[in-house]
CHARMM-style PDB file with segment names, atoms N, HN, CA, C and O in Angstrom:
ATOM      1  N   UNK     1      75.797  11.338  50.978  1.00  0.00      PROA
ATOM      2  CA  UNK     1      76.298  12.685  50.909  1.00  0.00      PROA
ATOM      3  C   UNK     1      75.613  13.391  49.735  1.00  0.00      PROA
ATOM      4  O   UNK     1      75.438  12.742  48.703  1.00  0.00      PROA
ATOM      5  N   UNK     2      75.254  14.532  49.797  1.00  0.00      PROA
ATOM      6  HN  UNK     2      75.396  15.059  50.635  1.00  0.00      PROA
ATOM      7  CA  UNK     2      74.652  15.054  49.250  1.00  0.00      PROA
ATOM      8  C   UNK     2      75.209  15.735  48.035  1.00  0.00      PROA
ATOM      9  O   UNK     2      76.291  16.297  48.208  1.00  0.00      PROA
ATOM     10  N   UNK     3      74.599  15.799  46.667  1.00  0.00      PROA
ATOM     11  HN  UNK     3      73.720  15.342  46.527  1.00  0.00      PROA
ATOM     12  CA  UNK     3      75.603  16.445  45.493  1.00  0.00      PROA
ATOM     13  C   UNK     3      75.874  17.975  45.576  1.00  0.00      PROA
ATOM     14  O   UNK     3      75.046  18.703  46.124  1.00  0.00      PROA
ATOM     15  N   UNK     4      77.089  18.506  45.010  1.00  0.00      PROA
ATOM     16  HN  UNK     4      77.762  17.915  44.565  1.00  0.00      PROA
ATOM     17  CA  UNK     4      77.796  19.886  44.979  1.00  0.00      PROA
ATOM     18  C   UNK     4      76.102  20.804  44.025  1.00  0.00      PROA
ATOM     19  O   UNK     4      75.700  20.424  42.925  1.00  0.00      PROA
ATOM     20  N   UNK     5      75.653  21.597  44.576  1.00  0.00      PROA
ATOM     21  HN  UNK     5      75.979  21.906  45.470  1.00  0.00      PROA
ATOM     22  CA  UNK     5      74.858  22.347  44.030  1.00  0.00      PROA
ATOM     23  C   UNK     5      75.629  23.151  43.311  1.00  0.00      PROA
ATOM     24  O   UNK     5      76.818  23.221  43.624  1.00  0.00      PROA
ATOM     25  N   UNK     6      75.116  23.949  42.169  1.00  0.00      PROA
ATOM     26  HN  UNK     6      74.150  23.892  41.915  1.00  0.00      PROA
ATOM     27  CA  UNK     6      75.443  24.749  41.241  1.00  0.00      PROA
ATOM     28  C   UNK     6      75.196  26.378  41.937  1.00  0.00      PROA
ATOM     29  O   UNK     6      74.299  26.719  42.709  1.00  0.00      PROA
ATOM     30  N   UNK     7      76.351  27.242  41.355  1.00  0.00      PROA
ATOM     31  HN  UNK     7      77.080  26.966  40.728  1.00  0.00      PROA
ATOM     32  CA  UNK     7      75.839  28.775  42.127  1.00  0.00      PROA
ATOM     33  C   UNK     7      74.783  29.093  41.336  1.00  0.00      PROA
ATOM     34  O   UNK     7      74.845  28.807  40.141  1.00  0.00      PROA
ATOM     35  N   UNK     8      73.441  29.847  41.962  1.00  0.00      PROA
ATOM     36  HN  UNK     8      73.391  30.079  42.934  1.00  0.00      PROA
ATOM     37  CA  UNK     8      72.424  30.134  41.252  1.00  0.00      PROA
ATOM     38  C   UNK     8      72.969  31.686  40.640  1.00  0.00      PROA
ATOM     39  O   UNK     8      72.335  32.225  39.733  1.00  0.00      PROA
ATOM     40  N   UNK     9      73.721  32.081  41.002  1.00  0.00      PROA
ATOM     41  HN  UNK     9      74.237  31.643  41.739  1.00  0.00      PROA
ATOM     42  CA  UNK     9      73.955  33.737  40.603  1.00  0.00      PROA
ATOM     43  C   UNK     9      72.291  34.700  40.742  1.00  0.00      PROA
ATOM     44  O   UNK     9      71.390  33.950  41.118  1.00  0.00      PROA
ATOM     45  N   UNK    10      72.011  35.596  40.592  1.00  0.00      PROA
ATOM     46  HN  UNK    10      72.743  36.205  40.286  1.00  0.00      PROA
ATOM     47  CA  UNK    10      70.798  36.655  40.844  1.00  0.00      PROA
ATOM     48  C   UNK    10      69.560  35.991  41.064  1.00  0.00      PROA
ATOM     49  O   UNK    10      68.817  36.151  42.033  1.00  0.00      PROA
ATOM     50  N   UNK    11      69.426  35.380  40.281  1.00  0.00      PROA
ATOM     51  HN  UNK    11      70.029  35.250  39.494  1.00  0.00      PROA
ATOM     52  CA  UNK    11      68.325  34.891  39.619  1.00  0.00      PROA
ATOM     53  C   UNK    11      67.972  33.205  40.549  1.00  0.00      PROA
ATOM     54  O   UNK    11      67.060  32.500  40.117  1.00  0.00      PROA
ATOM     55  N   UNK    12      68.694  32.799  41.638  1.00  0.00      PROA
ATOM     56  HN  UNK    12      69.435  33.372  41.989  1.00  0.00      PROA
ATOM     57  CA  UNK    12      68.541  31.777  42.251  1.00  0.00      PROA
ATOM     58  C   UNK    12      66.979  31.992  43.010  1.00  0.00      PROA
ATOM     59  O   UNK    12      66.026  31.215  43.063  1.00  0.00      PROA
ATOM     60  N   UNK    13      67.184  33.619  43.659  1.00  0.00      PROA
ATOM     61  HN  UNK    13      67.959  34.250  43.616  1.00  0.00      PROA
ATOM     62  CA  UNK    13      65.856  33.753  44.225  1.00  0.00      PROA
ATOM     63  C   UNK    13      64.425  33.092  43.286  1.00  0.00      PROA
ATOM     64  O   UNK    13      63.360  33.460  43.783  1.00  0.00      PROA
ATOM     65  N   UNK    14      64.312  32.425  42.358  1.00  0.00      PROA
ATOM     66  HN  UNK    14      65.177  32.126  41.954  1.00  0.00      PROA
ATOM     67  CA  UNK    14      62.945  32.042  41.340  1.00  0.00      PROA
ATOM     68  C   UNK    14      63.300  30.655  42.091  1.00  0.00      PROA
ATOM     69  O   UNK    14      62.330  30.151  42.657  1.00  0.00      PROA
ATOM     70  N   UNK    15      64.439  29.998  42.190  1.00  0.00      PROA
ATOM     71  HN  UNK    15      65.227  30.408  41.730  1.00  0.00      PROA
ATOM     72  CA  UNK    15      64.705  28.789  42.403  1.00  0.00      PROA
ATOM     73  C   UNK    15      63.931  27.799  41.198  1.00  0.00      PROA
ATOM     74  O   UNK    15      63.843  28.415  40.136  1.00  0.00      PROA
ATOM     75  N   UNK    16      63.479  26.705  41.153  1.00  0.00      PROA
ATOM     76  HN  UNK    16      63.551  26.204  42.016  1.00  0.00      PROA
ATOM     77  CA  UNK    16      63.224  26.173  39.833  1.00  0.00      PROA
ATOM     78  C   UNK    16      61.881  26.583  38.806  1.00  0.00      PROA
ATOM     79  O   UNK    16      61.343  25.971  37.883  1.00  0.00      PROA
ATOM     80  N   UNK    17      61.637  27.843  39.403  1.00  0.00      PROA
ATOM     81  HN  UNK    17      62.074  28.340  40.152  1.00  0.00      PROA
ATOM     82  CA  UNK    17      60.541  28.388  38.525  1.00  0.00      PROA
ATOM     83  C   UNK    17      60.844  29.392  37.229  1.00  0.00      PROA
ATOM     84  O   UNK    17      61.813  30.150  37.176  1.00  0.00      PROA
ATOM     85  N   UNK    18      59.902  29.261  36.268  1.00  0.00      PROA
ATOM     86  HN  UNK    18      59.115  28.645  36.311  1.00  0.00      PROA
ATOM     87  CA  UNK    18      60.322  30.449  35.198  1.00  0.00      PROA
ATOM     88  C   UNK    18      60.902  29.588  33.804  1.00  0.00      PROA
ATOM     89  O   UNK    18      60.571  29.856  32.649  1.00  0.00      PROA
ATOM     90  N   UNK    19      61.771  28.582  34.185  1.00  0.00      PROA
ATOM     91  HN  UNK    19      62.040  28.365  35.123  1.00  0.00      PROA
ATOM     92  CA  UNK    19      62.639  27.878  33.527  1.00  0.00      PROA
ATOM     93  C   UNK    19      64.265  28.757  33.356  1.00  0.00      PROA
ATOM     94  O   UNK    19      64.680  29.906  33.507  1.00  0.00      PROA
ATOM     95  N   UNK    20      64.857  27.315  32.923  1.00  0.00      PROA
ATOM     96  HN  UNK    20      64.520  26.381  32.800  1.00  0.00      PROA
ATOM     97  CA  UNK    20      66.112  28.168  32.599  1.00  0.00      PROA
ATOM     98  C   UNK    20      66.755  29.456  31.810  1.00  0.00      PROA
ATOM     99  O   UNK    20      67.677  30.159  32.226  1.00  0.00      PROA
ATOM    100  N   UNK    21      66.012  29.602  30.509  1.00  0.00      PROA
ATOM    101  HN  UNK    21      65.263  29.032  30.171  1.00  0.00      PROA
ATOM    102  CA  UNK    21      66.054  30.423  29.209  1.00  0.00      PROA
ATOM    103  C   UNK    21      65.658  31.717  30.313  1.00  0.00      PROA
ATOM    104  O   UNK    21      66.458  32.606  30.605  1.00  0.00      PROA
ATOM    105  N   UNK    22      64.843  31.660  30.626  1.00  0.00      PROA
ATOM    106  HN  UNK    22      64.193  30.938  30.389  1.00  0.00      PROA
ATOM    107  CA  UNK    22      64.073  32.852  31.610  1.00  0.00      PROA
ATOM    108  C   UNK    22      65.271  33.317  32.094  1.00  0.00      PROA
ATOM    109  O   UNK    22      65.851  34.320  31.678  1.00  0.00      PROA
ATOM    110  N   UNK    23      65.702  32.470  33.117  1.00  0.00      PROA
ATOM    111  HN  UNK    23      65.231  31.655  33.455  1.00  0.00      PROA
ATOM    112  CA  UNK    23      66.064  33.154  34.301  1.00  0.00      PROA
ATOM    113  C   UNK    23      67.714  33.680  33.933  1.00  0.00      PROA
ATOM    114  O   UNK    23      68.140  34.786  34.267  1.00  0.00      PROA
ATOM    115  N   UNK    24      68.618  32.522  33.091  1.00  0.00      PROA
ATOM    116  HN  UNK    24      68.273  31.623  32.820  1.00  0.00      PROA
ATOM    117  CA  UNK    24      70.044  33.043  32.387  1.00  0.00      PROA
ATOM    118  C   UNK    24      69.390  34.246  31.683  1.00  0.00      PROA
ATOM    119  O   UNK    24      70.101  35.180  32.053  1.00  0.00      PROA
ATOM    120  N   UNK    25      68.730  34.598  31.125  1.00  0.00      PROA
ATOM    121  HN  UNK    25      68.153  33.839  30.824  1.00  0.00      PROA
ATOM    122  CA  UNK    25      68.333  36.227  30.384  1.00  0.00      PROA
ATOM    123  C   UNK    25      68.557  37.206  31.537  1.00  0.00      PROA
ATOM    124  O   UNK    25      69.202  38.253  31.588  1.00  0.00      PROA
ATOM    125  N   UNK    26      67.778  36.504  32.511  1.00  0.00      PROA
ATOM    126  HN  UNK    26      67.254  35.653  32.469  1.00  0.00      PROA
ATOM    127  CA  UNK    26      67.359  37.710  33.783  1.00  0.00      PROA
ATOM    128  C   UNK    26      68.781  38.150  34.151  1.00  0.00      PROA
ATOM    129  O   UNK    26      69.091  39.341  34.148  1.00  0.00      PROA
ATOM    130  N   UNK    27      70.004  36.762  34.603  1.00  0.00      PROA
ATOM    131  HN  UNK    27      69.753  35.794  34.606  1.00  0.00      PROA
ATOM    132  CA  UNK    27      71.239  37.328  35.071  1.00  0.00      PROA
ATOM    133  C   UNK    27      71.594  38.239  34.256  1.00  0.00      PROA
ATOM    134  O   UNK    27      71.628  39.428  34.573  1.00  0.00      PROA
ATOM    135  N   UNK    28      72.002  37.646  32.735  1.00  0.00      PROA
ATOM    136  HN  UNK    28      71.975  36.680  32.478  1.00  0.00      PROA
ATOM    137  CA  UNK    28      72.777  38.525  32.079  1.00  0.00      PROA
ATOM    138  C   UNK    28      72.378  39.877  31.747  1.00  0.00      PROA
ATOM    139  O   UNK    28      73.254  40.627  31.316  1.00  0.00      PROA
ATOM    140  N   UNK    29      70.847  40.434  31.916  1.00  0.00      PROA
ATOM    141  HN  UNK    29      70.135  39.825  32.266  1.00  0.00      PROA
ATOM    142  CA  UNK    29      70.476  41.551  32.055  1.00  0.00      PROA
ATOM    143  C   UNK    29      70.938  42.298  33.267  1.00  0.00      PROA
ATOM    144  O   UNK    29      71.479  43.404  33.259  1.00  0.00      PROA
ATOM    145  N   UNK    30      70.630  41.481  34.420  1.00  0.00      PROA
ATOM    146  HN  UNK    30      70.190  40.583  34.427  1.00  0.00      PROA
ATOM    147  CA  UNK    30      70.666  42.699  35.807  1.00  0.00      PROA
ATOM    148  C   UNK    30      72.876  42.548  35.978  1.00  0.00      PROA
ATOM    149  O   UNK    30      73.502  43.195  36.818  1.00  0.00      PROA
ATOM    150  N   UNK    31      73.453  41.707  35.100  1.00  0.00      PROA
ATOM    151  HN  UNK    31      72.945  41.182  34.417  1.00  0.00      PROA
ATOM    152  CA  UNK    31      74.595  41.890  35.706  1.00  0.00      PROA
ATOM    153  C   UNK    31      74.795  43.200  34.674  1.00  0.00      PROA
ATOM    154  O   UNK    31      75.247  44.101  35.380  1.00  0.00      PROA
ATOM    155  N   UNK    32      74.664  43.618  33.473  1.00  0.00      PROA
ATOM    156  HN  UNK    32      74.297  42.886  32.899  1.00  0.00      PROA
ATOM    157  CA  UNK    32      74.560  44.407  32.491  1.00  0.00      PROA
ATOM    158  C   UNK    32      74.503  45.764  33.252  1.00  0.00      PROA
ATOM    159  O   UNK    32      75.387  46.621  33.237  1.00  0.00      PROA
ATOM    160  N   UNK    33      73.011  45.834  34.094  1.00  0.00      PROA
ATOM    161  HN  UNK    33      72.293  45.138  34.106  1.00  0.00      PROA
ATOM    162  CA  UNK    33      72.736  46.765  34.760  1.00  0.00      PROA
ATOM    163  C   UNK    33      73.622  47.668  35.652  1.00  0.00      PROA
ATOM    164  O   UNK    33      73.813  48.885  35.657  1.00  0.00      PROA
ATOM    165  N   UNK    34      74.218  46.390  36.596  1.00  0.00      PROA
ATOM    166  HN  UNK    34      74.063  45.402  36.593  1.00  0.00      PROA
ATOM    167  CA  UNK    34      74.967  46.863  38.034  1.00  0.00      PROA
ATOM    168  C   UNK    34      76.109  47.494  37.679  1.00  0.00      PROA
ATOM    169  O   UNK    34      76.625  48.339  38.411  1.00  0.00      PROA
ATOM    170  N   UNK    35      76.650  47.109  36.418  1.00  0.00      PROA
ATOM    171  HN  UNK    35      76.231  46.423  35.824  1.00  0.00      PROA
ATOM    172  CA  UNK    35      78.189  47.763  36.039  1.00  0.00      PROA
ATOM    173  C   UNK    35      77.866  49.469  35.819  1.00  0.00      PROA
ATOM    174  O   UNK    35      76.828  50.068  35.537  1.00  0.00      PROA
ATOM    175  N   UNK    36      79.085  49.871  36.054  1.00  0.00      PROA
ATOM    176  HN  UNK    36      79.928  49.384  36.283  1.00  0.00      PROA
ATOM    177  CA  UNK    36      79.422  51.546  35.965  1.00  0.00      PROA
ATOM    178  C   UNK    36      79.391  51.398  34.473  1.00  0.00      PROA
ATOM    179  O   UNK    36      79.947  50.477  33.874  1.00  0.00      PROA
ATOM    180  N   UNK    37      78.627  52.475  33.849  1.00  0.00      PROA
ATOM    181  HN  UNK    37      78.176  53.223  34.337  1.00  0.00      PROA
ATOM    182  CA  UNK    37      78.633  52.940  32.742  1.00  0.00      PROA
ATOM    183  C   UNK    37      79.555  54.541  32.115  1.00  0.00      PROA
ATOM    184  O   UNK    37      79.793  55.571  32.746  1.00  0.00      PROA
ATOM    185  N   UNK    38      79.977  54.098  30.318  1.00  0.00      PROA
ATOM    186  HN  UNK    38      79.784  53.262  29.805  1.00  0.00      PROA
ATOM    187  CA  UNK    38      80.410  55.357  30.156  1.00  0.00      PROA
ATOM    188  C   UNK    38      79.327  56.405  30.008  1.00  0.00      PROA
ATOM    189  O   UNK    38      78.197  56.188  29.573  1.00  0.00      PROA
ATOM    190  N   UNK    39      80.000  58.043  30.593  1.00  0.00      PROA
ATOM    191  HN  UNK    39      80.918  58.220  30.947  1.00  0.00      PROA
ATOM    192  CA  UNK    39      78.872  58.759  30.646  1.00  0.00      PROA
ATOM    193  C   UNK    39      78.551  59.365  28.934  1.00  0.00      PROA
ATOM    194  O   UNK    39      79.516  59.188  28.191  1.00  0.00      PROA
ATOM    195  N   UNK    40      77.797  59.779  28.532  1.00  0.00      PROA
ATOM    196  HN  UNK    40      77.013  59.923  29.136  1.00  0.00      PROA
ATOM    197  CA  UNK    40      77.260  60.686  27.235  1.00  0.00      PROA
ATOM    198  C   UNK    40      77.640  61.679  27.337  1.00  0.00      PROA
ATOM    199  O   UNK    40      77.361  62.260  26.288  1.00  0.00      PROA
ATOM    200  N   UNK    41      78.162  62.339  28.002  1.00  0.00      PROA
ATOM    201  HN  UNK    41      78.389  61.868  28.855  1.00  0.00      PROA
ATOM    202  CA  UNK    41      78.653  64.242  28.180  1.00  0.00      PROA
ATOM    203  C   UNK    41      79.904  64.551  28.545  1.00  0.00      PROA
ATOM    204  O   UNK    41      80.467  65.584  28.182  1.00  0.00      PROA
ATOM    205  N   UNK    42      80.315  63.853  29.137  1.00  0.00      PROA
ATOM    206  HN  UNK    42      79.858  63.014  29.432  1.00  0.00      PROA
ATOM    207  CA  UNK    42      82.064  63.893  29.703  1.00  0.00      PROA
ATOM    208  C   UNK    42      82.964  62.584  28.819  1.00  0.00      PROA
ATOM    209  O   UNK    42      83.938  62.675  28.071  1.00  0.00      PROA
ATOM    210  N   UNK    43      82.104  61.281  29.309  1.00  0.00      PROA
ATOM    211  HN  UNK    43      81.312  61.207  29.916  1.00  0.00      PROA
ATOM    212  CA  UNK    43      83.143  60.305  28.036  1.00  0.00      PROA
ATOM    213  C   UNK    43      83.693  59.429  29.308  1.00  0.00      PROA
ATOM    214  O   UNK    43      84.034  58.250  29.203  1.00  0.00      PROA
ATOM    215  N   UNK    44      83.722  60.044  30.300  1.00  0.00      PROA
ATOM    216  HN  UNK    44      83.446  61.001  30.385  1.00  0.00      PROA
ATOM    217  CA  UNK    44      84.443  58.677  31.714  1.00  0.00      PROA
ATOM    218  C   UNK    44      83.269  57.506  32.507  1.00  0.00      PROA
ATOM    219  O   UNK    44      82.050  57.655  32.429  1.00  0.00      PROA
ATOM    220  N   UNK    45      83.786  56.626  33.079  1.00  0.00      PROA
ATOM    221  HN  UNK    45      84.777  56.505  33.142  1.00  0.00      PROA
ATOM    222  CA  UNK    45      82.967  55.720  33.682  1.00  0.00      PROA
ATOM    223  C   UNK    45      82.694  56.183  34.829  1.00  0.00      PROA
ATOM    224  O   UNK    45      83.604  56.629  35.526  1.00  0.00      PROA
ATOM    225  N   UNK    46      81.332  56.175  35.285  1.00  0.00      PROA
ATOM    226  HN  UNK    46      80.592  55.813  34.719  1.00  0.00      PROA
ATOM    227  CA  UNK    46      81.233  56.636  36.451  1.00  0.00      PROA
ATOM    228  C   UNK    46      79.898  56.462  36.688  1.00  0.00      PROA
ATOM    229  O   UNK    46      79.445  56.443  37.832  1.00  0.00      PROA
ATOM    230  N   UNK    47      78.983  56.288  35.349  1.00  0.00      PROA
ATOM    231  HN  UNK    47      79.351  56.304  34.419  1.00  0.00      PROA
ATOM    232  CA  UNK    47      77.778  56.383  35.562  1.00  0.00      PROA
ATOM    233  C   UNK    47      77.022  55.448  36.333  1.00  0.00      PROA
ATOM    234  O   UNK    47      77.494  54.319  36.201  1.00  0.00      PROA
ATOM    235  N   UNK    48      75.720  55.500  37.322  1.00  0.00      PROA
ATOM    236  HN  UNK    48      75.337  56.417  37.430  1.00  0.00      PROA
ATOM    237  CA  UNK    48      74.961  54.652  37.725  1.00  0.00      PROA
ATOM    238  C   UNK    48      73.725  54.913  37.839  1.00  0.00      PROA
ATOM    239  O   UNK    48      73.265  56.020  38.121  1.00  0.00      PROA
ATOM    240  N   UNK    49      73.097  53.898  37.625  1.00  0.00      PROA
ATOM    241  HN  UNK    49      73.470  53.000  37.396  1.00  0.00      PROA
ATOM    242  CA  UNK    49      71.179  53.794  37.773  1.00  0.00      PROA
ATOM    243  C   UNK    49      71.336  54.141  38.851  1.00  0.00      PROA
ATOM    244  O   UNK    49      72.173  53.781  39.679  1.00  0.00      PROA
ATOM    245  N   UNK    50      70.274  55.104  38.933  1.00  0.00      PROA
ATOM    246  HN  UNK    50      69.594  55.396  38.261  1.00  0.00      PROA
ATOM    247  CA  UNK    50      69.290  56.112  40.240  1.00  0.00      PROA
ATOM    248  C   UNK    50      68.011  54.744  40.703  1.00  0.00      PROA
ATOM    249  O   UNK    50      67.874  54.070  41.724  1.00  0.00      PROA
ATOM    250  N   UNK    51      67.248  54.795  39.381  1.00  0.00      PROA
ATOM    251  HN  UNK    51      67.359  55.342  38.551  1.00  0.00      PROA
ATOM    252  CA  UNK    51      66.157  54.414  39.096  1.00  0.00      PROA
ATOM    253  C   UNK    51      65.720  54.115  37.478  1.00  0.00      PROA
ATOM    254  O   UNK    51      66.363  54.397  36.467  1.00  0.00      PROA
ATOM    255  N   UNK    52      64.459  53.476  37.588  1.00  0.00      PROA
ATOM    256  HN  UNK    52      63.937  53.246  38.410  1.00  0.00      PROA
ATOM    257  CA  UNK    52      64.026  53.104  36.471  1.00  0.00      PROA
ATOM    258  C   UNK    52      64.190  54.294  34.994  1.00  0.00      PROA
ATOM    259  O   UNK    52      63.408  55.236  34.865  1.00  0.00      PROA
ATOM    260  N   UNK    53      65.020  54.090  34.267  1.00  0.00      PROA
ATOM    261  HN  UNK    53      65.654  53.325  34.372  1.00  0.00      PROA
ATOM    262  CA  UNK    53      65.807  55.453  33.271  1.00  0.00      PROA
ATOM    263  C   UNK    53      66.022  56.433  33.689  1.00  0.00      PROA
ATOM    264  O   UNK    53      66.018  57.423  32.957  1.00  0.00      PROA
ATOM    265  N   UNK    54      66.284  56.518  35.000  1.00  0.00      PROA
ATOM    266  HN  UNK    54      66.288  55.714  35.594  1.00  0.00      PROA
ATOM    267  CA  UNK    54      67.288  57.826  35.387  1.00  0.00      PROA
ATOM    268  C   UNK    54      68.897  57.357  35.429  1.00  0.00      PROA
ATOM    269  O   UNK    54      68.970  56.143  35.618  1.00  0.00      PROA
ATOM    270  N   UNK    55      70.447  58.126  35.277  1.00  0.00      PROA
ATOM    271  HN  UNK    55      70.387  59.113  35.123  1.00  0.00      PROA
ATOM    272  CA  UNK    55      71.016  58.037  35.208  1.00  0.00      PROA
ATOM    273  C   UNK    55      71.953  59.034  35.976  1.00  0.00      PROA
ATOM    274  O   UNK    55      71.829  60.211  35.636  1.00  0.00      PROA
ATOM    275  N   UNK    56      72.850  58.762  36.937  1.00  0.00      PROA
ATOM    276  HN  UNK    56      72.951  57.807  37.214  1.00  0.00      PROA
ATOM    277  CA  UNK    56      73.531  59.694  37.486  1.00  0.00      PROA
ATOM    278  C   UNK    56      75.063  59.556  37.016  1.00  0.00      PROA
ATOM    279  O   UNK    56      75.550  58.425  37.014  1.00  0.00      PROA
ATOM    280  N   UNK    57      76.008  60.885  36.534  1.00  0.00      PROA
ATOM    281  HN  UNK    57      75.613  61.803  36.536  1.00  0.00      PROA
ATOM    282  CA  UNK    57      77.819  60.555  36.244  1.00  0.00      PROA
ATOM    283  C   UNK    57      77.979  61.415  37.407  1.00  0.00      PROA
ATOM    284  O   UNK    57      77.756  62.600  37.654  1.00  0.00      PROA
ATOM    285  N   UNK    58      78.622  60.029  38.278  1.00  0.00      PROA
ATOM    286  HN  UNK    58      78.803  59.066  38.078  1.00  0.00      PROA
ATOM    287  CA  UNK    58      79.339  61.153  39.598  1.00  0.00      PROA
ATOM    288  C   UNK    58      80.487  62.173  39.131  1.00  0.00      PROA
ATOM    289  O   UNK    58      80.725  63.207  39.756  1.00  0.00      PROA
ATOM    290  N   UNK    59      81.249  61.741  37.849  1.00  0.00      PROA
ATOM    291  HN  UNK    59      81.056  60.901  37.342  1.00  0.00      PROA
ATOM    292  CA  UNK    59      81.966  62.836  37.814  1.00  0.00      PROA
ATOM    293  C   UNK    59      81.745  63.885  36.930  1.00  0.00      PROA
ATOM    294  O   UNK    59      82.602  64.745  36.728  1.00  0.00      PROA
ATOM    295  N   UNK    60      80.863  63.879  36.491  1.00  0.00      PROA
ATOM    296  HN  UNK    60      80.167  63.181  36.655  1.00  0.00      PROA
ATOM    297  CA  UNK    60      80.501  65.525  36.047  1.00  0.00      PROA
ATOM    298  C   UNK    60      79.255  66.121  36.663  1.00  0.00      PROA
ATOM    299  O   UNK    60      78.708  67.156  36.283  1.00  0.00      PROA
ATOM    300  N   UNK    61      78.822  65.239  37.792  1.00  0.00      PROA
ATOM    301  HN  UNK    61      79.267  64.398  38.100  1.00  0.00      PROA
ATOM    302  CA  UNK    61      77.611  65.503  38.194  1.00  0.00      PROA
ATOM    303  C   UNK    61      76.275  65.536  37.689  1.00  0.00      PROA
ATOM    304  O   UNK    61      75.473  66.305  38.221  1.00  0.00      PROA
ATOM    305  N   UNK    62      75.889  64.737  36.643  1.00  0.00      PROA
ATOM    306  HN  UNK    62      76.540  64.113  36.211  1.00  0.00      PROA
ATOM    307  CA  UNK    62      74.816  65.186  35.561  1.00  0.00      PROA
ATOM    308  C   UNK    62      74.334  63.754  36.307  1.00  0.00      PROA
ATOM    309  O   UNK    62      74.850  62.811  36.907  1.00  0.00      PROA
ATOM    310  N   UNK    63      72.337  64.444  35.656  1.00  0.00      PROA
ATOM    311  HN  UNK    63      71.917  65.210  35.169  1.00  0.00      PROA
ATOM    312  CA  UNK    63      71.444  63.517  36.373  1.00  0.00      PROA
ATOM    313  C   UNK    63      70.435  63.535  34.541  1.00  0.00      PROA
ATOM    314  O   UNK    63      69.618  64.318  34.056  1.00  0.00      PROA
ATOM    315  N   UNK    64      70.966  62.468  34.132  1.00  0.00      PROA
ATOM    316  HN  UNK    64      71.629  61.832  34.526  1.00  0.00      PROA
ATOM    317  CA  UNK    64      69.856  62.546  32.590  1.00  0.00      PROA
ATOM    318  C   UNK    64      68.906  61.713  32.815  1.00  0.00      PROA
ATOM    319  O   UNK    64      68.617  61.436  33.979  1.00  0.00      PROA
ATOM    320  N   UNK    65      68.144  61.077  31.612  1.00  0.00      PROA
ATOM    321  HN  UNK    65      68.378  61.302  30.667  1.00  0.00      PROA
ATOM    322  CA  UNK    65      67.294  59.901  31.069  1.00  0.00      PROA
ATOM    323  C   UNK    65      67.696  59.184  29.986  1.00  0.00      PROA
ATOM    324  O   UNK    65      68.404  59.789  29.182  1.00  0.00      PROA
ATOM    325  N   UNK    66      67.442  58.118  29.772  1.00  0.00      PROA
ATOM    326  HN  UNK    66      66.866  57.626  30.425  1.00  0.00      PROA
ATOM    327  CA  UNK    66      68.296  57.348  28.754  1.00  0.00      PROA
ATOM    328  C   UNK    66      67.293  55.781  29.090  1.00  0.00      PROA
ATOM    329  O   UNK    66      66.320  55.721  29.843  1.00  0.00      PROA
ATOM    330  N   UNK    67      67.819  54.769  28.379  1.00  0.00      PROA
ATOM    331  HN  UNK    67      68.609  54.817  27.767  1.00  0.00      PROA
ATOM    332  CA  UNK    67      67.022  53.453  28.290  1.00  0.00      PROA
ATOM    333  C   UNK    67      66.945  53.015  29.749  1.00  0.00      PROA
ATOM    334  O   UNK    67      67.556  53.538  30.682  1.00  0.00      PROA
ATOM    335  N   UNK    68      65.918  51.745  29.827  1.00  0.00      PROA
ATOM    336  HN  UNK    68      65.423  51.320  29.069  1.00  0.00      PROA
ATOM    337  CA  UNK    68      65.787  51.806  31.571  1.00  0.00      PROA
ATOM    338  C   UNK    68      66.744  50.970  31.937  1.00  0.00      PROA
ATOM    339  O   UNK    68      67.267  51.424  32.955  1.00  0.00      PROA
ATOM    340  N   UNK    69      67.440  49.551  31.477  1.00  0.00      PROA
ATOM    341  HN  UNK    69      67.015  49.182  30.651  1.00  0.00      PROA
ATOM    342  CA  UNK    69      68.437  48.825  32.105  1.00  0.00      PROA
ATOM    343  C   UNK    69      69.686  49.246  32.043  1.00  0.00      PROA
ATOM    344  O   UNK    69      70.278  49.533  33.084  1.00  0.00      PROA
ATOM    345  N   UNK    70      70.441  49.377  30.509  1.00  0.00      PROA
ATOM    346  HN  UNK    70      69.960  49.144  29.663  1.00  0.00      PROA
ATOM    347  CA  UNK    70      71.512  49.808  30.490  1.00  0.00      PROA
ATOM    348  C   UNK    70      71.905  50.649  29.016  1.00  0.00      PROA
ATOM    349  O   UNK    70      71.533  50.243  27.916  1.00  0.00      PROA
ATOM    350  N   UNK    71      72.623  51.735  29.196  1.00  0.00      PROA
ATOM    351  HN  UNK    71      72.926  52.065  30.090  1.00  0.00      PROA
ATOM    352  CA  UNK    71      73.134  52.615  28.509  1.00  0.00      PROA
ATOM    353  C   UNK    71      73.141  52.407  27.034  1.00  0.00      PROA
ATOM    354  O   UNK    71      74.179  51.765  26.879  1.00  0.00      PROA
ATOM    355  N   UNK    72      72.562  52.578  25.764  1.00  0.00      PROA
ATOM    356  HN  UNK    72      71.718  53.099  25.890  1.00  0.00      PROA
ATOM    357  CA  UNK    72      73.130  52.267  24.598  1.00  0.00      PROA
ATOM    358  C   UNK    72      74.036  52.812  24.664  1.00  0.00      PROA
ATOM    359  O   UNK    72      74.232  53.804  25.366  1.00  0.00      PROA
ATOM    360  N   UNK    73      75.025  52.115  23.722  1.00  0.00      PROA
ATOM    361  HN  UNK    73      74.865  51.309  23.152  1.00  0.00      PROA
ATOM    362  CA  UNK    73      76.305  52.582  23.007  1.00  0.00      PROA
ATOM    363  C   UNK    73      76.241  53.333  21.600  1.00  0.00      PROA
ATOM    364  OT1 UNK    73      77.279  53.698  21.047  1.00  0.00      PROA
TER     365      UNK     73
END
């Protein structure tokens, strides 16, 4: 019988390439990414990546620029 594999989370797609250090960076970056951010102009969560440093707050409607993965604080 075959052993319980581990969840690869994002970063499974490399499968054993890159090494580990690599690829745990990669998750904890792109999970960083996917979360709703607070916006800079209104103050509520709502914000999301468009694209590479674009930024959209659905609730005030604003379309800025800012860092490319995720929001400084």
């Amino acid at each position: 019988m075959p052993a319980k594999q581990k969840k690869s989370k994002s970063a499974g797609r490399f499968g054993a390439r890159y090494g580990k250090t690599v690829r745990a960076n990669l998750v904890r970056v792109e999970q960083k990414q996917r979360l709703k951010q607070k916006c800079p102009h209104c103050g509520k969560i709502g914000v999301k990546k468009l694209s590479k440093g674009i930024w959209h707050c659905k609730k005030c409607k604003r379309k800025f620029a800012s860092s490319v993965f995720y929001l400084n604080k």
